[in-house]
PyMOL Python script that loads the backbone (N, CA, C, O; Angstrom):
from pymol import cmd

cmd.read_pdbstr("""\
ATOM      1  N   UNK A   1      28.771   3.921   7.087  1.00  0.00           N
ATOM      2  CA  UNK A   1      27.636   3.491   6.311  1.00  0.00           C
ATOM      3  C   UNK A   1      27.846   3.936   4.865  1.00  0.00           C
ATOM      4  O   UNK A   1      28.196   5.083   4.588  1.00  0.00           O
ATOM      5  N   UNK A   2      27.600   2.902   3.870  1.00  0.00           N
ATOM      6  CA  UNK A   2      27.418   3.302   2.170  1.00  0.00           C
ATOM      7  C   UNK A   2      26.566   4.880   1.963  1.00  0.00           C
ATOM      8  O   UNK A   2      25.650   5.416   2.587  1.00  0.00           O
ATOM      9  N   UNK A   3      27.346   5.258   0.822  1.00  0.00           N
ATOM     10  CA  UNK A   3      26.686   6.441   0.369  1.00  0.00           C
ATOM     11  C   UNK A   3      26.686   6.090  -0.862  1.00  0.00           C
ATOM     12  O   UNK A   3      27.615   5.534  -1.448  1.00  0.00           O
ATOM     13  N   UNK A   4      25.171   6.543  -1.507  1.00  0.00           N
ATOM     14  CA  UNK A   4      25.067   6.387  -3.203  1.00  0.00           C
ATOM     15  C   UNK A   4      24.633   7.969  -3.678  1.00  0.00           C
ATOM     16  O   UNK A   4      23.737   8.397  -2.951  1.00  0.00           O
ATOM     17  N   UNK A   5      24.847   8.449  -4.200  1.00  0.00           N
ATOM     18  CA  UNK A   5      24.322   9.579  -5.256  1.00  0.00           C
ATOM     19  C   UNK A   5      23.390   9.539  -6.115  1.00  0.00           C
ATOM     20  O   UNK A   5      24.078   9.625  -7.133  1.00  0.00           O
ATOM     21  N   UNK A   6      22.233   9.467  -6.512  1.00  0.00           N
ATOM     22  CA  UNK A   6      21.429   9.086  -7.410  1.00  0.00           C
ATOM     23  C   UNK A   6      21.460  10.669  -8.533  1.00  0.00           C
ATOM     24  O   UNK A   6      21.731  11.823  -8.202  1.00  0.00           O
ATOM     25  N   UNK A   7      21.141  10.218  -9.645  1.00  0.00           N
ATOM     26  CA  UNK A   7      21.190  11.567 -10.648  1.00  0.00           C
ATOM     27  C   UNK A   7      20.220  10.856 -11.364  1.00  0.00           C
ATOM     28  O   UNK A   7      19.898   9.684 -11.171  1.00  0.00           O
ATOM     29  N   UNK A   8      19.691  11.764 -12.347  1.00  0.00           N
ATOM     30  CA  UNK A   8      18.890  12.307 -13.574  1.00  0.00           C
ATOM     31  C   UNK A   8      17.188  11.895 -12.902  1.00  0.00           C
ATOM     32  O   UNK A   8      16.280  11.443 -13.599  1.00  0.00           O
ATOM     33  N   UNK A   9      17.114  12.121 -11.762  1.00  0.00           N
ATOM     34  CA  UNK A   9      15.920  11.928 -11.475  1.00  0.00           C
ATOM     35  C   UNK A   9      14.654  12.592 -12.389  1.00  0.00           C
ATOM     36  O   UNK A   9      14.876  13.509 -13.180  1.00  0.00           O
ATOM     37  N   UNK A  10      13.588  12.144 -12.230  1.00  0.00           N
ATOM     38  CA  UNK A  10      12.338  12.378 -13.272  1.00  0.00           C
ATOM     39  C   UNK A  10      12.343  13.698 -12.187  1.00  0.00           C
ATOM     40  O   UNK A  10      12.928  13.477 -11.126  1.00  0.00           O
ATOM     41  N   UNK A  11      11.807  14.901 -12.345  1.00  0.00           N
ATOM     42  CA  UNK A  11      11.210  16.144 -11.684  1.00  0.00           C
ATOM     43  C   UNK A  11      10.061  15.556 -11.180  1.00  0.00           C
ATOM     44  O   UNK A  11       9.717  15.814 -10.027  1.00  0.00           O
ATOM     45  N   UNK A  12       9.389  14.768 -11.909  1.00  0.00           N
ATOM     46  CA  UNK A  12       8.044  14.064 -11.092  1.00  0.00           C
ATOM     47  C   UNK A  12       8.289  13.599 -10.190  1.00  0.00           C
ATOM     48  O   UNK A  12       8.106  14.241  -9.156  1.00  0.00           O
ATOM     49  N   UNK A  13       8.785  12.356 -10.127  1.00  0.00           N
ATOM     50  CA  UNK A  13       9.403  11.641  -9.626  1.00  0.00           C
ATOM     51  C   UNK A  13       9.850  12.284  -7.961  1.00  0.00           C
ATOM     52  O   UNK A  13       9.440  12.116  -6.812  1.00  0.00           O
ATOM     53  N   UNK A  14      10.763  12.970  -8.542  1.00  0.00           N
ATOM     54  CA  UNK A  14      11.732  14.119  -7.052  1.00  0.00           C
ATOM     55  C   UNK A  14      10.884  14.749  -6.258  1.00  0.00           C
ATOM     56  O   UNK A  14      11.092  14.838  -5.048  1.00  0.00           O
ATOM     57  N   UNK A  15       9.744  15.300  -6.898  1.00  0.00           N
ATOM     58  CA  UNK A  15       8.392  16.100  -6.715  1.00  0.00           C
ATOM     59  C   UNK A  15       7.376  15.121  -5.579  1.00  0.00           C
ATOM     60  O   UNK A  15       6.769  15.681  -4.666  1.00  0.00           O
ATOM     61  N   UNK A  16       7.319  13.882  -5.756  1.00  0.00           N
ATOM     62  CA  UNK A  16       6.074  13.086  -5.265  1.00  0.00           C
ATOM     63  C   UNK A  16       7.245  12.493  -4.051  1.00  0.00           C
ATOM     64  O   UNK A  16       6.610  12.520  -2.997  1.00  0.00           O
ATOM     65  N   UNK A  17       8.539  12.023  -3.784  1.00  0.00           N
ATOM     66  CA  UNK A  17       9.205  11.974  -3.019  1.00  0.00           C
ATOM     67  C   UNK A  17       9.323  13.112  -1.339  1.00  0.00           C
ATOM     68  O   UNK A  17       9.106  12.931  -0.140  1.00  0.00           O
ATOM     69  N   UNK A  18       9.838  14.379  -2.312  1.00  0.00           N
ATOM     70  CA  UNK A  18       9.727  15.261  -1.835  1.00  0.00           C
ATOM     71  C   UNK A  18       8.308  15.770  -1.040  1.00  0.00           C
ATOM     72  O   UNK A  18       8.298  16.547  -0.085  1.00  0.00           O
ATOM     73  N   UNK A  19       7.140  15.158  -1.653  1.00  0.00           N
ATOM     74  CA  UNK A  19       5.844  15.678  -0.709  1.00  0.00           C
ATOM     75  C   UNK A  19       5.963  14.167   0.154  1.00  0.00           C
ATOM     76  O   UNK A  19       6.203  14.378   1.343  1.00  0.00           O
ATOM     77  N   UNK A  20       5.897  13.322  -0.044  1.00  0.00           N
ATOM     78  CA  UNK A  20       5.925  12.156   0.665  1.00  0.00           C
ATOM     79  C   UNK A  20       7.190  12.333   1.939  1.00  0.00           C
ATOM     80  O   UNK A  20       6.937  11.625   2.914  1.00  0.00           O
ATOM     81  N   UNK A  21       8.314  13.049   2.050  1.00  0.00           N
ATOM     82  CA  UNK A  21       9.060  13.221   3.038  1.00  0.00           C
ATOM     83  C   UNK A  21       8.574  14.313   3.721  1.00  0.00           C
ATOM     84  O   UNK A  21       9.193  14.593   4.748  1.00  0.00           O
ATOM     85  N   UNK A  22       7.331  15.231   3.338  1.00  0.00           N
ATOM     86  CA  UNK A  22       6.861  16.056   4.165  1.00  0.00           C
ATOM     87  C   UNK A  22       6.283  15.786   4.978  1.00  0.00           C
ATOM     88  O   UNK A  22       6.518  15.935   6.177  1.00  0.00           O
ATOM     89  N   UNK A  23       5.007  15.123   4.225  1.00  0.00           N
ATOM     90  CA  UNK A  23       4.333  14.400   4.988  1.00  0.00           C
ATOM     91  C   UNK A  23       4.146  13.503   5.804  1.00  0.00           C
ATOM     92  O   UNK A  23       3.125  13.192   6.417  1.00  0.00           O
ATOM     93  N   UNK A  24       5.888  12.770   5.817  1.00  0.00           N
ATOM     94  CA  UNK A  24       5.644  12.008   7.201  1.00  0.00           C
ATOM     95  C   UNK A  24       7.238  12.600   7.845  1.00  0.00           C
ATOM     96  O   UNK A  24       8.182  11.923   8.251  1.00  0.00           O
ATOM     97  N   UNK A  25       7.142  13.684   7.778  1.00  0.00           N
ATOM     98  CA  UNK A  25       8.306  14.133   8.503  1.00  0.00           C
ATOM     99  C   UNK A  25       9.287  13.992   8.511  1.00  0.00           C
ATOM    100  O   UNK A  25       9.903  14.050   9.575  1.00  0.00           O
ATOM    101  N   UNK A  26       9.971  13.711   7.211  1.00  0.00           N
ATOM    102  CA  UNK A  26      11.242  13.198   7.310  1.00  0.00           C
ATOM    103  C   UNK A  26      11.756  14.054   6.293  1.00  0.00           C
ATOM    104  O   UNK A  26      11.114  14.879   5.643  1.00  0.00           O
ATOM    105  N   UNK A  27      13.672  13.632   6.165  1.00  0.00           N
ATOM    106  CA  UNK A  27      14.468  14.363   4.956  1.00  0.00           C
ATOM    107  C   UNK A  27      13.860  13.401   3.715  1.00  0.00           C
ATOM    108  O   UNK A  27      13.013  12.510   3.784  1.00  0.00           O
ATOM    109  N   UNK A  28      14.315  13.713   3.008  1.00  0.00           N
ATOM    110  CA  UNK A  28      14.104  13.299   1.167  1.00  0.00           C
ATOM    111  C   UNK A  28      15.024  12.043   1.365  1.00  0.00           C
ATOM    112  O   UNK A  28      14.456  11.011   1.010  1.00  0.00           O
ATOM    113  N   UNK A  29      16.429  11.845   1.890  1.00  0.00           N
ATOM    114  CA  UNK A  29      17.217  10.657   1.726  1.00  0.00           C
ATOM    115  C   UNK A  29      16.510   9.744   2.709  1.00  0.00           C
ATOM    116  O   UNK A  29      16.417   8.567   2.360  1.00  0.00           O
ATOM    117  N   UNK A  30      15.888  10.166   4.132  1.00  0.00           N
ATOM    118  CA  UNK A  30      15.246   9.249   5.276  1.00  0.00           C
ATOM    119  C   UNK A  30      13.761   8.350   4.184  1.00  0.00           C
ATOM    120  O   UNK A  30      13.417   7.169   4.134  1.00  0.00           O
ATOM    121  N   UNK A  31      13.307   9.425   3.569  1.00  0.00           N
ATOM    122  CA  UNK A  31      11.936   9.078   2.835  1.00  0.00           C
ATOM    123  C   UNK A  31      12.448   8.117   1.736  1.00  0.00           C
ATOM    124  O   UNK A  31      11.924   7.009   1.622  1.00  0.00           O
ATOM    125  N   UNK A  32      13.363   8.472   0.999  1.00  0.00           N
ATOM    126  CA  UNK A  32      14.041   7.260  -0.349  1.00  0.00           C
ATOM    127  C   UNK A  32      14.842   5.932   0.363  1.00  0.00           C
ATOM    128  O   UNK A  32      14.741   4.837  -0.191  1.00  0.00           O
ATOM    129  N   UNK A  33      15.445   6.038   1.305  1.00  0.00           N
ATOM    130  CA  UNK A  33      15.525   4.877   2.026  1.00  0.00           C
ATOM    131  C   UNK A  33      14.891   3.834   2.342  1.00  0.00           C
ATOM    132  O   UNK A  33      15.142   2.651   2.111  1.00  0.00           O
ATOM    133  N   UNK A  34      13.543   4.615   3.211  1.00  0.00           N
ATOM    134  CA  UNK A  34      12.727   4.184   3.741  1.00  0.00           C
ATOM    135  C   UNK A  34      11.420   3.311   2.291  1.00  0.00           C
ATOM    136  O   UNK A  34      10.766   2.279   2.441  1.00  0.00           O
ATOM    137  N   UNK A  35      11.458   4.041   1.297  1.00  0.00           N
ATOM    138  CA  UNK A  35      11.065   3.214  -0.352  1.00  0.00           C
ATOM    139  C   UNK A  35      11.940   2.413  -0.521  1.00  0.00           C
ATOM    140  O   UNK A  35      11.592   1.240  -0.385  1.00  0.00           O
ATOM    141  N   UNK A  36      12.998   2.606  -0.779  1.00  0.00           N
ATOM    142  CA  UNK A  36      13.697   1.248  -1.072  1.00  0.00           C
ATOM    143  C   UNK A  36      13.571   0.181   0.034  1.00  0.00           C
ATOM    144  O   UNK A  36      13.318  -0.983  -0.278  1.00  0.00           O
ATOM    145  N   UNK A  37      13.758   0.584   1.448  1.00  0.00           N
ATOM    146  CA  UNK A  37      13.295  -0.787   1.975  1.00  0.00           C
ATOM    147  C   UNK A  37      12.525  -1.747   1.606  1.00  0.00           C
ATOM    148  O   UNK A  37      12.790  -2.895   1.249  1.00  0.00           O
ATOM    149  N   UNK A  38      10.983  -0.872   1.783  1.00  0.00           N
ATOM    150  CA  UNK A  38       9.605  -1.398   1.022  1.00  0.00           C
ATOM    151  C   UNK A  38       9.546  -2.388   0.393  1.00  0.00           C
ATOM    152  O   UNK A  38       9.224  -3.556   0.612  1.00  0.00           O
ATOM    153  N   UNK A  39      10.120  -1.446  -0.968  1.00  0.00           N
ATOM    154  CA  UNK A  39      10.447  -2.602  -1.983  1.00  0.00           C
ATOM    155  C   UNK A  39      11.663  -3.653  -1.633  1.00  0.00           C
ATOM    156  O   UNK A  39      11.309  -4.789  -1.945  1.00  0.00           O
ATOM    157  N   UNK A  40      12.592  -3.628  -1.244  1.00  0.00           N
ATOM    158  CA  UNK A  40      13.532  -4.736  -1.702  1.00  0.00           C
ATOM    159  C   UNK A  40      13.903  -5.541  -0.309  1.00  0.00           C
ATOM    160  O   UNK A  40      14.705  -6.469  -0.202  1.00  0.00           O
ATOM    161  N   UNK A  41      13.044  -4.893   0.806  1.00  0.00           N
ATOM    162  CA  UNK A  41      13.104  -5.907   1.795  1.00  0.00           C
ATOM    163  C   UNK A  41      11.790  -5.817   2.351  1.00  0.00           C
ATOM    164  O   UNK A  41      11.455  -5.202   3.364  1.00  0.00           O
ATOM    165  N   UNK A  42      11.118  -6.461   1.618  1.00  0.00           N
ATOM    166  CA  UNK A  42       9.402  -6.289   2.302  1.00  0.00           C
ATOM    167  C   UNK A  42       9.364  -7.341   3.228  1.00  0.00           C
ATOM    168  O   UNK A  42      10.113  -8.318   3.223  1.00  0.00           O
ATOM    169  N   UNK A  43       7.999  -6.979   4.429  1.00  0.00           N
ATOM    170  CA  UNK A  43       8.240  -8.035   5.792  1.00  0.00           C
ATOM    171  C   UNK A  43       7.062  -8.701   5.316  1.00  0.00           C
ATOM    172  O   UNK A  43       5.925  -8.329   5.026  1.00  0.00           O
ATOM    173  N   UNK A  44       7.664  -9.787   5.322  1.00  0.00           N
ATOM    174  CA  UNK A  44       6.370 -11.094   5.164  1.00  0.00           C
ATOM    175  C   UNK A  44       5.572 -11.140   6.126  1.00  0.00           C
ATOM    176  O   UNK A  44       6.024 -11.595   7.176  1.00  0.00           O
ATOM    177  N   UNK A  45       4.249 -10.725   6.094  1.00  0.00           N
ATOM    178  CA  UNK A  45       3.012 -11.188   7.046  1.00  0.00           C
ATOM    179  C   UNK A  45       2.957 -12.558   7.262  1.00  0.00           C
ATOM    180  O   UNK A  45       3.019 -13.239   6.238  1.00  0.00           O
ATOM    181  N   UNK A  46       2.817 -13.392   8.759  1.00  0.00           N
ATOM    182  CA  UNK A  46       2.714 -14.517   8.498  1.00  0.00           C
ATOM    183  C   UNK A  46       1.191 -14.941   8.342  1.00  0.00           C
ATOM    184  O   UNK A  46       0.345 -14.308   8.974  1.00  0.00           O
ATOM    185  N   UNK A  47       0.756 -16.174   7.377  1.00  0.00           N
ATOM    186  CA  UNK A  47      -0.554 -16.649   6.972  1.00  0.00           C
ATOM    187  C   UNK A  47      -1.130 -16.079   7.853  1.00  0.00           C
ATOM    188  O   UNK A  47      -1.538 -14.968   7.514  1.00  0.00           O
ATOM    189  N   UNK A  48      -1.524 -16.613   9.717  1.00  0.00           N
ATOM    190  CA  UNK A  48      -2.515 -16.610  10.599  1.00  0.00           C
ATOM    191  C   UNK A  48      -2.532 -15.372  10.935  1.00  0.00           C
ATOM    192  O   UNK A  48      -3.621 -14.953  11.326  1.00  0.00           O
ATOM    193  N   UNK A  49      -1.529 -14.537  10.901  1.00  0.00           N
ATOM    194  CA  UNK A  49      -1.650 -12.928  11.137  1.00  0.00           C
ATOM    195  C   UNK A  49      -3.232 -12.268  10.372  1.00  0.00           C
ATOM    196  O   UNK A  49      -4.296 -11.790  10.767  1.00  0.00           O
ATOM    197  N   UNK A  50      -2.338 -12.722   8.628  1.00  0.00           N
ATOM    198  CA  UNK A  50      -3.687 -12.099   7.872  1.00  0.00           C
ATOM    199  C   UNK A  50      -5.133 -12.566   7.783  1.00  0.00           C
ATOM    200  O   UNK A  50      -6.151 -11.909   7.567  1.00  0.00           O
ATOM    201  N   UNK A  51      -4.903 -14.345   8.085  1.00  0.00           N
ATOM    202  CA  UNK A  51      -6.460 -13.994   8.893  1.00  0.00           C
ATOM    203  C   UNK A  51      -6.969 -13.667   9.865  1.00  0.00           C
ATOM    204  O   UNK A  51      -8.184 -13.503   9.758  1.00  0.00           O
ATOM    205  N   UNK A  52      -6.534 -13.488  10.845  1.00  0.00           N
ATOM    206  CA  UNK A  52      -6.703 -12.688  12.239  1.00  0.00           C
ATOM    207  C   UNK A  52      -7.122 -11.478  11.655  1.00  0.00           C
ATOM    208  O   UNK A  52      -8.310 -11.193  11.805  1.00  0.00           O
ATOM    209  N   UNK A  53      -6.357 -10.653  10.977  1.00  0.00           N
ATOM    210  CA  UNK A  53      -6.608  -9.163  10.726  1.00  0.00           C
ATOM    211  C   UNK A  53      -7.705  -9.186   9.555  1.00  0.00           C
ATOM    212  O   UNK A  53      -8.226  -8.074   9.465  1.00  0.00           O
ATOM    213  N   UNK A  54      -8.224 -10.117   8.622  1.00  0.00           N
ATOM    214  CA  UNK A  54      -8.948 -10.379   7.813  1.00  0.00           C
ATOM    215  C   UNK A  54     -10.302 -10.714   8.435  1.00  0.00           C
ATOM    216  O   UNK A  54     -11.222 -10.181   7.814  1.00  0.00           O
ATOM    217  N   UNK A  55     -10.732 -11.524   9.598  1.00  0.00           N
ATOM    218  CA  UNK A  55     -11.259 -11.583  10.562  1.00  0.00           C
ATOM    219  C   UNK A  55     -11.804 -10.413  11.169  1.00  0.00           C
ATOM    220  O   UNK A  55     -13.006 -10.149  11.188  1.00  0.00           O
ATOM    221  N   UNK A  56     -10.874  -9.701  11.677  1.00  0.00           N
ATOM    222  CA  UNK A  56     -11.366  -8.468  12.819  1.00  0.00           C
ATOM    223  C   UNK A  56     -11.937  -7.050  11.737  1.00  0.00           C
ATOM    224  O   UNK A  56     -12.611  -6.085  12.096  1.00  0.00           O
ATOM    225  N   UNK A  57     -11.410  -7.346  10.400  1.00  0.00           N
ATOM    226  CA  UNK A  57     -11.843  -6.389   9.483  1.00  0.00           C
ATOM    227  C   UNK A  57     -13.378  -7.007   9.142  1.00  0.00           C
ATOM    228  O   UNK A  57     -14.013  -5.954   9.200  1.00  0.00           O
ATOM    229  N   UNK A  58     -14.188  -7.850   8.884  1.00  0.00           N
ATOM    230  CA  UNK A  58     -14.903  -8.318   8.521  1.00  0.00           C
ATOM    231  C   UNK A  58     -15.765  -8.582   9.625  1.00  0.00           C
ATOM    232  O   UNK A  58     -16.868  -9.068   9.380  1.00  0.00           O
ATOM    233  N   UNK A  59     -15.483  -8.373  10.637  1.00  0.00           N
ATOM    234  CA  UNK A  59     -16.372  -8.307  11.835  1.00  0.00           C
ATOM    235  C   UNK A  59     -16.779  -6.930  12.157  1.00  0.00           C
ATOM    236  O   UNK A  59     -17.703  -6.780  12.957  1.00  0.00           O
ATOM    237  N   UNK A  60     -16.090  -5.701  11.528  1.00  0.00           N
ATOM    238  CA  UNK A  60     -16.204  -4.517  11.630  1.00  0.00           C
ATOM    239  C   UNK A  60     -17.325  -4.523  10.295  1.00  0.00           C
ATOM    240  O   UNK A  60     -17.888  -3.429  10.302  1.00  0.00           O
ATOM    241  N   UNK A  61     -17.606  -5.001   9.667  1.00  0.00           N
ATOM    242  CA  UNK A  61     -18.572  -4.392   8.640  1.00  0.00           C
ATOM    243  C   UNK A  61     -20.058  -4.564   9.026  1.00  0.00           C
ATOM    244  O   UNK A  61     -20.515  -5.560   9.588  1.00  0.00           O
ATOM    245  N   UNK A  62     -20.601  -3.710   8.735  1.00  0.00           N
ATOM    246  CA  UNK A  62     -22.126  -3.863   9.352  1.00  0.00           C
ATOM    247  C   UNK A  62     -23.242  -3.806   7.992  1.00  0.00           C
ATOM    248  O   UNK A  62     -24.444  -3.721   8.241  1.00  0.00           O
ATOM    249  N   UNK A  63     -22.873  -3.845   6.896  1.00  0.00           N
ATOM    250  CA  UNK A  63     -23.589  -4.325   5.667  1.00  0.00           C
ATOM    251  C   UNK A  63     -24.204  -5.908   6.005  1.00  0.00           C
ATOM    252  O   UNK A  63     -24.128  -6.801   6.849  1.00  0.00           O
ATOM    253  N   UNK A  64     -24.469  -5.770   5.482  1.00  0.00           N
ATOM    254  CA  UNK A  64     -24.962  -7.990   5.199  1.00  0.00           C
ATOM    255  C   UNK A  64     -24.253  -8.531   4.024  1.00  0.00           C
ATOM    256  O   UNK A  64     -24.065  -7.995   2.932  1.00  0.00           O
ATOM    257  N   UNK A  65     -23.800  -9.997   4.564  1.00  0.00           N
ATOM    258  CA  UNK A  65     -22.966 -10.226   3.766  1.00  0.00           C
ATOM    259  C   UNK A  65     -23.389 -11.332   2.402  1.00  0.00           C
ATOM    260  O   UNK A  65     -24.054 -12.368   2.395  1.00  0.00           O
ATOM    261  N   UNK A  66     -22.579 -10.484   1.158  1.00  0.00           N
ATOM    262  CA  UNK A  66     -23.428 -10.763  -0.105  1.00  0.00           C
ATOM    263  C   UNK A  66     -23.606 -12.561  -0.146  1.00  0.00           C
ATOM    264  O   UNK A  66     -22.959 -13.341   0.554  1.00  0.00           O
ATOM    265  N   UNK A  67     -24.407 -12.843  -0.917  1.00  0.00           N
ATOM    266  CA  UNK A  67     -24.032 -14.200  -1.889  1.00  0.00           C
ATOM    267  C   UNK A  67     -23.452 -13.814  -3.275  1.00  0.00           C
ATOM    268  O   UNK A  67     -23.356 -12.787  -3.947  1.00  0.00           O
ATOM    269  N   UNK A  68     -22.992 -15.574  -3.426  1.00  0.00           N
ATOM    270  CA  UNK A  68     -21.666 -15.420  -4.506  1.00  0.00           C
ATOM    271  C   UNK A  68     -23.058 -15.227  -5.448  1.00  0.00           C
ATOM    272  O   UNK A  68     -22.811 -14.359  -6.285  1.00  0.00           O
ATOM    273  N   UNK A  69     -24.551 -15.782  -5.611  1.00  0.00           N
ATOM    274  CA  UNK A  69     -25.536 -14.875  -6.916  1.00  0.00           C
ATOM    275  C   UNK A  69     -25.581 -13.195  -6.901  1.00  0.00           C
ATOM    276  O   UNK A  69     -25.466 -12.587  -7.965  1.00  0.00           O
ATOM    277  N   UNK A  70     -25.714 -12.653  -5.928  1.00  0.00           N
ATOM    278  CA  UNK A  70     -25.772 -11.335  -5.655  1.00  0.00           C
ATOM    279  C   UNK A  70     -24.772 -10.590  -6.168  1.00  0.00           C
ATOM    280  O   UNK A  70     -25.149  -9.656  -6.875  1.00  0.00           O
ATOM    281  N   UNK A  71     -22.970 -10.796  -5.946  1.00  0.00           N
ATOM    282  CA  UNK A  71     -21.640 -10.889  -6.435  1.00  0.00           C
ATOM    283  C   UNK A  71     -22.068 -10.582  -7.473  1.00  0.00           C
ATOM    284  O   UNK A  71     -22.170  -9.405  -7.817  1.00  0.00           O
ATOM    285  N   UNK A  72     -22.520 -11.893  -8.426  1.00  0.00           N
ATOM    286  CA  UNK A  72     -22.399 -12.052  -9.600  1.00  0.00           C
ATOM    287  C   UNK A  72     -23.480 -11.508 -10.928  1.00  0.00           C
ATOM    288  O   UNK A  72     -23.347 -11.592 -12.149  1.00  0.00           O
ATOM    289  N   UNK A  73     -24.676 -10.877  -9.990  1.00  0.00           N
ATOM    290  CA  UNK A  73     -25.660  -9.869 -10.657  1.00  0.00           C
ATOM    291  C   UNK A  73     -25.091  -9.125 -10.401  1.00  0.00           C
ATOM    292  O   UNK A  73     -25.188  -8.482 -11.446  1.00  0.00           O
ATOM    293  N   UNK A  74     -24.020  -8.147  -9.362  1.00  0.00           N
ATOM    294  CA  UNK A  74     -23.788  -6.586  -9.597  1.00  0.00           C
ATOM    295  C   UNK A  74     -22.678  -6.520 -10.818  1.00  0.00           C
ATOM    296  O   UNK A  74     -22.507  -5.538 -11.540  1.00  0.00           O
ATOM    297  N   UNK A  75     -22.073  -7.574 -10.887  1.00  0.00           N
ATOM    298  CA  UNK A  75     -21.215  -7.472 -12.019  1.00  0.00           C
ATOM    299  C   UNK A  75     -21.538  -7.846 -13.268  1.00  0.00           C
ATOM    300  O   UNK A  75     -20.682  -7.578 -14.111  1.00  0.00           O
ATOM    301  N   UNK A  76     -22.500  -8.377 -13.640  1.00  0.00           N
ATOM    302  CA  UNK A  76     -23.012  -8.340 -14.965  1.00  0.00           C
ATOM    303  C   UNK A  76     -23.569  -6.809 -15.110  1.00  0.00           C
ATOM    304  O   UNK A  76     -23.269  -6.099 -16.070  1.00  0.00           O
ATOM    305  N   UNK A  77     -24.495  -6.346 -13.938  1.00  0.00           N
ATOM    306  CA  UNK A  77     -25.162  -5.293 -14.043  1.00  0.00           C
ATOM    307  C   UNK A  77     -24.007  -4.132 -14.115  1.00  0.00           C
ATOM    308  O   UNK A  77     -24.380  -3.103 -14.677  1.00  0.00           O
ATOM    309  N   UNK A  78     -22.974  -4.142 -13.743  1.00  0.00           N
ATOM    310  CA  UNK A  78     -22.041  -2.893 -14.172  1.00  0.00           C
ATOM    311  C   UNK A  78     -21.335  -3.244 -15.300  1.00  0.00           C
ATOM    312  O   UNK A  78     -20.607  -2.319 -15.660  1.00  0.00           O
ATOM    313  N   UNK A  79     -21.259  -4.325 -16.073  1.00  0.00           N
ATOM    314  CA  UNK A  79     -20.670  -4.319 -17.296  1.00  0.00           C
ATOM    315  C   UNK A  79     -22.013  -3.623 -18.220  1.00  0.00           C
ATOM    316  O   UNK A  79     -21.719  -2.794 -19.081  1.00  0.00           O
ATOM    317  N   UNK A  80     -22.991  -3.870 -18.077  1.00  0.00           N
ATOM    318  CA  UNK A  80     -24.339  -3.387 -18.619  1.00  0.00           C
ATOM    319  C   UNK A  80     -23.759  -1.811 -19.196  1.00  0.00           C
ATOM    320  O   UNK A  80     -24.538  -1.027 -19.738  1.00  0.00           O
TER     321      UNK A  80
END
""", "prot")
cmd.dss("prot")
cmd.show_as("cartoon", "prot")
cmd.util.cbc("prot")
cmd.orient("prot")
């Protein structure tokens, strides 16, 4: 398998990595791997998935659901 070396990392940067491989249990190279996947091979949700899951989220809410006037008074009223 390829090996890369990365250098001049930000200390920030190395820092927010480094807690992020704690926190899900892994080494620092398993955790930077596992980011680059993310990004450069992200898994396409297919359409009917996300409404299915868009669906079952919205059936979980127990508010009442707004109108697009209601919408559109809270947002005048927070630009206020």
């Amino acid at each position: 398998m390829p090996a890369i070396t990365v250098k001049n990392i930000p200390e920030r940067l190395y820092q927010h990595l480094k807690a992020s491989a704690h926190i899900h249990h892994r080494s620092i190279n398993s955790e930077l791997i596992v980011c680059l996947e993310r990004v450069l091979l992200p898994t396409r949700i297919p359409p009917h998935e996300l409404i299915t899951t868009a669906r079952a989220l919205r059936g979980q809410v127990k508010s009442p659901i707004l109108s697009d006037e209601e919408i559109d008074k809270a947002k005048v009223h927070g630009r206020a």
